[in-house]
Structures are given as structure tokens and as C-alpha cells.
C-alpha positions as CSV (number, residue, x, y, z in Angstrom):
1,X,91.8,71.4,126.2
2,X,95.2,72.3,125.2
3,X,98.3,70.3,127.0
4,X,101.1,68.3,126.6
5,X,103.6,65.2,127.1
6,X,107.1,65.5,127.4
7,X,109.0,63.7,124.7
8,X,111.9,61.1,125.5
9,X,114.4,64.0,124.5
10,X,112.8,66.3,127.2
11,X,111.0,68.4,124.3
12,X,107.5,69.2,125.0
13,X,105.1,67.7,122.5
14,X,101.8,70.0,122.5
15,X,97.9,69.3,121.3
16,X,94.9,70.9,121.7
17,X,92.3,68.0,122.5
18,X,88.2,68.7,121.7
19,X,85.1,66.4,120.9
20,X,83.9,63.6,123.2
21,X,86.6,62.5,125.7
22,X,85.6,59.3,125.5
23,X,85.1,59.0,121.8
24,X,86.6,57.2,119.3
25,X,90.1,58.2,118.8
26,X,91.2,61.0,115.8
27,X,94.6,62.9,115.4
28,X,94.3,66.3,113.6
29,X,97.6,67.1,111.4
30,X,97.5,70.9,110.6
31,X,98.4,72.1,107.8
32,X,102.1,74.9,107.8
33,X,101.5,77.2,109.3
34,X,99.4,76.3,111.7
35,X,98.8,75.2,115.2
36,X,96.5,73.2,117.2
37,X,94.3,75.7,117.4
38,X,93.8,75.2,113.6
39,X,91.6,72.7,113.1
40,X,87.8,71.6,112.2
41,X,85.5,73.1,114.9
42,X,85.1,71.0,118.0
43,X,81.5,71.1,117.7
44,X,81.7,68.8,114.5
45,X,83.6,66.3,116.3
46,X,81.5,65.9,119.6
47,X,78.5,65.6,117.2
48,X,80.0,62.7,115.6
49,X,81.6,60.7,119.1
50,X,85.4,61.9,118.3
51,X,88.2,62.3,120.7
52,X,89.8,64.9,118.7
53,X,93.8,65.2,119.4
54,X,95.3,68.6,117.5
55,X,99.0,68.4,117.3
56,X,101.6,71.1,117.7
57,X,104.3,70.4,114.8
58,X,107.5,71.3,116.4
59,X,108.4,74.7,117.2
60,X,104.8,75.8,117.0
61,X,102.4,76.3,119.9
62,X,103.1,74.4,123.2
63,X,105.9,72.4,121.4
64,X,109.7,72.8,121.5
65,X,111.5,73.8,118.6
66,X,113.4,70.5,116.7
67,X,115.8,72.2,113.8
68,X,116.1,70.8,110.6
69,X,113.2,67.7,111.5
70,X,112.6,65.4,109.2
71,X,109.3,63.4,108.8
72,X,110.3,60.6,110.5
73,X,111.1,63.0,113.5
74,X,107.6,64.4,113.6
75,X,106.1,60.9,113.0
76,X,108.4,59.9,116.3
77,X,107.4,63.0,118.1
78,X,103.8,61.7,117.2
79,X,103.8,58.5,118.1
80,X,105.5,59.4,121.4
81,X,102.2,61.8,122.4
82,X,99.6,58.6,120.8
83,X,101.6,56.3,123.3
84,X,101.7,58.5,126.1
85,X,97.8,58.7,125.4
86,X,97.5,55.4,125.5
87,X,96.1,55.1,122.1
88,X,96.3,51.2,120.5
89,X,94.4,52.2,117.3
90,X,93.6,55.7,115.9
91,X,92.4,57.3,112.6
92,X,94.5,60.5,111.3
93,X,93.0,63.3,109.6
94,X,95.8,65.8,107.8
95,X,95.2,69.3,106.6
96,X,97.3,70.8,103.7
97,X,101.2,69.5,103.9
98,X,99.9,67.8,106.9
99,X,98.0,65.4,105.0
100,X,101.4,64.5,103.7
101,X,102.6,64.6,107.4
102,X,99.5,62.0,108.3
103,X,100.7,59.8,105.3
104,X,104.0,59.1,106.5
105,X,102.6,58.8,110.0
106,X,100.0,56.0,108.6
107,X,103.5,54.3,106.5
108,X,105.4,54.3,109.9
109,X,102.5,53.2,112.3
110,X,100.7,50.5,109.7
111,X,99.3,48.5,112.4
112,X,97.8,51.3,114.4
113,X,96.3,53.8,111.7
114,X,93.3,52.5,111.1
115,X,91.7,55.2,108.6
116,X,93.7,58.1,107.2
117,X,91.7,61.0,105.3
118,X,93.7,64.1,103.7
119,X,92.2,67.2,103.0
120,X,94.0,69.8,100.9
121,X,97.1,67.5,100.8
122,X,99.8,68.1,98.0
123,X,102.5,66.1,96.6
124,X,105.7,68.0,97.6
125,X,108.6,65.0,96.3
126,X,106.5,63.6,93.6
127,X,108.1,63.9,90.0
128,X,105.0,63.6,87.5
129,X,104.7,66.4,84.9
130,X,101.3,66.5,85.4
131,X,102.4,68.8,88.6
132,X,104.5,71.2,87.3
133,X,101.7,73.9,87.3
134,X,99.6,72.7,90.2
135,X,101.0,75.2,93.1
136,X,100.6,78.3,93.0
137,X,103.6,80.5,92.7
138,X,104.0,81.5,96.4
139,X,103.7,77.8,97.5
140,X,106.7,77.2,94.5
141,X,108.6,80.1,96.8
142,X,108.0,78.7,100.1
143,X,109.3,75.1,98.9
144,X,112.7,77.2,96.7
145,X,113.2,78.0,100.7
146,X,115.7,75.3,101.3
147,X,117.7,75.2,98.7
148,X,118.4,79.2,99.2
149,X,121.1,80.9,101.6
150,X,120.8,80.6,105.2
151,X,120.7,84.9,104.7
152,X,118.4,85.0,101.9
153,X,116.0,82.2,103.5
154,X,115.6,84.2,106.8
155,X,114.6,87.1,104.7
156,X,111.8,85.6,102.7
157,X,111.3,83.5,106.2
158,X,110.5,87.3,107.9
159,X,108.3,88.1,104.5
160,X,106.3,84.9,105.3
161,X,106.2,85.6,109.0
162,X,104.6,89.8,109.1
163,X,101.9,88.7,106.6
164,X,98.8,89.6,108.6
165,X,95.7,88.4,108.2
166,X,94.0,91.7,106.5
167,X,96.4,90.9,103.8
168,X,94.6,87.5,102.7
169,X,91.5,89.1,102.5
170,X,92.8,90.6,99.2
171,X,92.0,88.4,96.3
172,X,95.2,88.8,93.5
173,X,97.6,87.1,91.7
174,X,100.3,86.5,94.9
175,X,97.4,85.9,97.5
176,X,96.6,82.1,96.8
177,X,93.7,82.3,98.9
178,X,91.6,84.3,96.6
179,X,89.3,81.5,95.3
180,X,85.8,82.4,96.2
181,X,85.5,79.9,98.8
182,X,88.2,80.8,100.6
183,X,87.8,84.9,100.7
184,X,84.2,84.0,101.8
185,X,85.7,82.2,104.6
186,X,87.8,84.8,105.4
187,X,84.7,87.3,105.7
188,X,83.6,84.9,109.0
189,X,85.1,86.8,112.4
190,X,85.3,83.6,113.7
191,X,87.7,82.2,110.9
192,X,89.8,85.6,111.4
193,X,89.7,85.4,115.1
194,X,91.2,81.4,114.6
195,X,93.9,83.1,112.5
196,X,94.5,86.0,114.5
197,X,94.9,83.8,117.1
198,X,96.9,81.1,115.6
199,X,99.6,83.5,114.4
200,X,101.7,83.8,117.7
201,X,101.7,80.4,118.5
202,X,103.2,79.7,114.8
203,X,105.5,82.7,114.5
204,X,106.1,83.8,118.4
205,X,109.7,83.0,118.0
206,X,110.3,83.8,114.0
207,X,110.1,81.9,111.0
208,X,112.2,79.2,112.1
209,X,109.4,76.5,112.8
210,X,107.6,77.2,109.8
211,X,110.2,76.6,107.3
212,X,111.5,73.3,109.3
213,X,107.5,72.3,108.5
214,X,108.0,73.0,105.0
215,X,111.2,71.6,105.0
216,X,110.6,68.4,106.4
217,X,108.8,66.3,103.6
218,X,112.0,66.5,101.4
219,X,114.8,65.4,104.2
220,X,115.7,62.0,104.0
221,X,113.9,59.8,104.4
222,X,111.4,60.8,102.0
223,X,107.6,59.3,101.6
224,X,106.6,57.0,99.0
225,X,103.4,57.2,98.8
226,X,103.3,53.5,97.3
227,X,104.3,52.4,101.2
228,X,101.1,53.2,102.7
229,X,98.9,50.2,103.2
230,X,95.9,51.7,104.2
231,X,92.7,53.0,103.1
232,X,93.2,56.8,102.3
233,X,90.4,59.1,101.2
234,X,91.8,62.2,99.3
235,X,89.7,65.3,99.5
236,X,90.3,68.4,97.7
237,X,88.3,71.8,97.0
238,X,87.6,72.5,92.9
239,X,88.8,75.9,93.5
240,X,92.3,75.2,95.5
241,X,94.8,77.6,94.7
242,X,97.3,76.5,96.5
243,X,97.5,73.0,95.6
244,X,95.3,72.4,92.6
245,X,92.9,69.6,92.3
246,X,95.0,67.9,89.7
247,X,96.8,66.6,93.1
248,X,94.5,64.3,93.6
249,X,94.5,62.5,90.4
250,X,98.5,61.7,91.3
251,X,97.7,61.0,94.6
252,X,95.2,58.6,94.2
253,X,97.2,57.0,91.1
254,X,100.2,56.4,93.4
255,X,98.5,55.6,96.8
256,X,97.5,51.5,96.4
257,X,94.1,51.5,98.2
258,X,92.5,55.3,97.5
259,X,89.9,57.0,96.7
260,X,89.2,60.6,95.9
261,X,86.4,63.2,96.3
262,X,86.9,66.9,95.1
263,X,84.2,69.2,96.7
264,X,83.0,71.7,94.0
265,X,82.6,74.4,96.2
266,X,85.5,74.2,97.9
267,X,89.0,75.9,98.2
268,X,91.8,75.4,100.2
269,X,90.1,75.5,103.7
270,X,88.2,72.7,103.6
271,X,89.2,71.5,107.0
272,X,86.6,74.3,108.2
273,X,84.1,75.2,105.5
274,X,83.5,71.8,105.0
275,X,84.7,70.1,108.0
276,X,81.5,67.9,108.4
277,X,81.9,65.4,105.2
278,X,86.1,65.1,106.1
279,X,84.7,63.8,109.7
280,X,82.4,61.8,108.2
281,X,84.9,60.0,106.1
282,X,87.1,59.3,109.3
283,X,84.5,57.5,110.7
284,X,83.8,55.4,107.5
285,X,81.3,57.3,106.0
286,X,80.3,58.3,102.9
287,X,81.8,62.0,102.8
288,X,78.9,64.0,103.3
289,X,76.6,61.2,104.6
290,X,75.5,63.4,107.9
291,X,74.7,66.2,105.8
């Protein structure tokens, strides 16, 4: 069900809401690039009693535009849809750079987040040499973004934006979904159909939104990862090209109550290829204990 509350600025907040509606309570962070729409199948989530809640990051799908957002914005815009929910206490599950989003979230909402999990997530502000070669080179370009001329970004912001979908399905050097998991993946119709899909609700009105989502983490104020008090459980695929799995050794060094699990078989769309053990974990499991 995809809807949405109006924000105490008048901008529209959007989600896309699946799994039991009377379930325990789950927000989905997707990843950049990406709408609600973008998310672990709904199937997974009824299965396992979850109210699923999808968010729109600003300027994407049913949201308004916010330019130049931080991550304390989104965590406000977020907090104002969980309220307007009537949601007490809530676990967050973040995909990609919105693991990162679900972090600060859990920092600014410590009493509320009960159970964060991040799949795919990278460490965008952390200084540790150990992650000078852990992106891949088009995810070092897409950060370089805001440090480059209002000109110049638009240009590489319209690059970004006419990628198409066929594209990915080409494994090489520039194309950091060419891991094995992930070009299997993006053999299924039904992935291609969710990205098809997806991409006019991300880039209906330009590049714009994406590049305030990539943006955000390093506006002030930035996220320690040190400041957040709960539980996380870092997940990452062996094969991640985008963010590579030494990620989650920083991450789980600089979080204070962590723990990690790297799938073997897995790339950088584990929200959907592997979408039952990162469920599983949000509900206290074992990863992988309903398998």
C-alpha cells in the first residue's frame, strides 16, 4: 500500500507499507537510488508477522523534494511519518547508504529503535586506511559529486540518471554490479521489472534527489558510529562490489554492541536475494534461522 503523511513543513513524506498490518513494526531504509518500491519482497515479511513501512527518501517517489538535506533532516522527516503512525517502538532495517541512514535514525531515536540490522551498508565519513580501496570506483565518483561544480555535478548527475537497466546487466570494470550474484539477479524479470519500475519514481524530476541522498551523510552533523547504543547486526555479501566486505570489519570495530555476518554468496543486493536471513535478524533471530 503506498501512501503518505504530510510533514510539519507541508512536504509530503511517502512509504510503501507491505506484510501483516497488524504485525510487529519494521521500517525499510532503501538504499540511493531507490524508492519504496525497492525493498525485500512483501511475501518475506507477512511470513514472518511484519508491518513492513518503505520510506520515500526525499525527492523520491511520493515525497517532496528537501535540497541539500542532511541526516538529521531525513531522520526528522522519519520520525515525523513513525509518529504520525503511531509507532512507540520499531526495528529499522537499512539497505546500502541507507543502512547508514538507519544508523543515525537508531542514534537520534535511542529509546524507540529497538533492533537495527544493515545490509550492504558502507562507511561513507569514516577515516580508516583499511577503506581506501573498498568502493568501487563509480561509488568513489558518485561521493567526488559534492565537492565538484554546480555545472560539472549536474552533468555526471544526468550520466547517473539515463543509465538504464540493460546497462547493468553488463558485467565490466565501471559496472559495480558485475559480481556473480548480482548479474544473476539481474537475469530474474521480476528484479528488472522492480528496477524498471523504480527508476521514475527516483529520477522523474532529474538527478537532484539522488545526489541530496548521497550527499547527505557528509553534511553536518555527521554520524559517529560510536553514538549508537543499540544492538546492530551488520550484513554484507562476499562478493560486494560496491562496498566491499572489509566494511564490515570497520563497522563492527566502531559500532559498541555489533555483530557481523558476511553471506558467501552474496553481492550487493542482498536486501532481495537473501531477504529471508536480514528479516530474520530483525526479529531476533539467528540470520538464516527460518531457512
Amino acid at each position: 500500500m503506498v501512501g503518505s503523511v504530510t510533514l510539519s513543513d507541508g512536504r509530503r513524506f511517502g512509504y510503501d507499507e507491505v506484510g501483516a498490518p497488524a504485525g510487529d513494526p519494521v521500517l525499510f531504509v532503501p538504499g540511493s537510488g531507490a524508492s519504496s518500491l525497492n525493498r525485500p519482497p512483501a511475501q518475506e515479511a507477512a511470513r514472518r508477522g511484519l508491518r513492513m513501512v518503505c520510506v520515500d527518501k526525499p525527492g523520491y517517489g511520493e515525497s517532496t523534494a528537501k535540497p541539500g538535506y542532511s541526516l538529521k533532516d531525513l531522520t526528522d522527516d522519519i520520525t515525523g511519518l513513525v509518529d504520525t503512525l503511531g509507532w512507540d517502538r520499531f526495528a529499522v532495517l537499512g539497505f546500502s547508504i541507507g543502512g547508514w541512514q538507519a544508523l543515525a535514525l537508531a542514534r537520534q531515536l535511542p529509546g524507540r529503535v529497538t533492533r537495527v540490522v544493515t545490509a550492504a551498508c558502507p562507511a561513507p565519513t569514516i577515516a580508516d586506511r583499511r577503506l581506501l580501496a573498498a568502493y568501487h570506483p563509480q561509488s568513489v565518483l558518485w561521493g567526488l559529486l559534492r565537492v565538484l561544480p554546480p555545472a560539472q555535478r549536474a552533468v555526471v548527475g544526468r550520466w547517473v540518471a539515463t543509465h538504464d537497466v540493460a546497462s547493468l546487466t553488463t558485467p565490466s570494470r565501471s559496472n559495480p554490479y558485475s559480481s556473480g550474484p548480482d548479474q544473476q539477479l539481474l537475469r530474474t524479470p521480476e528484479w528488472r521489472l522492480v528496477l524498471e519500475e523504480d527508476a521514475p519514481r527516483v529520477f522523474g524530476n532529474g538527478p537532484d534527489a539522488l545526489l541530496d541522498d548521497l550527499n547527505s551523510a557528509f553534511r553536518q552533523p555527521r554520524l559517529d558510529p560510536a553514538d549508537v547504543p543499540q544492538r546492530v547486526t551488520v550484513v554484507h555479501g562476499a562478493h560486494d562490489q560496491v562496498a566491499r566486505p572489509v566494511v564490515v570489519e570497520v563497522l563492527t570495530e566502531l559500532l559498541p554492541d555489533a555483530t557481523c555476518h558476511v553471506i558467501d554468496d552474496g553481492g550487493h543486493w542482498i536486501h532481495m536475494t537473501h531477504a529471508p536471513l536480514l528479516l530474520d535478524a530483525i526479529t531476533g533471530q539467528e540470520p538464516g534461522a527460518s531457512e
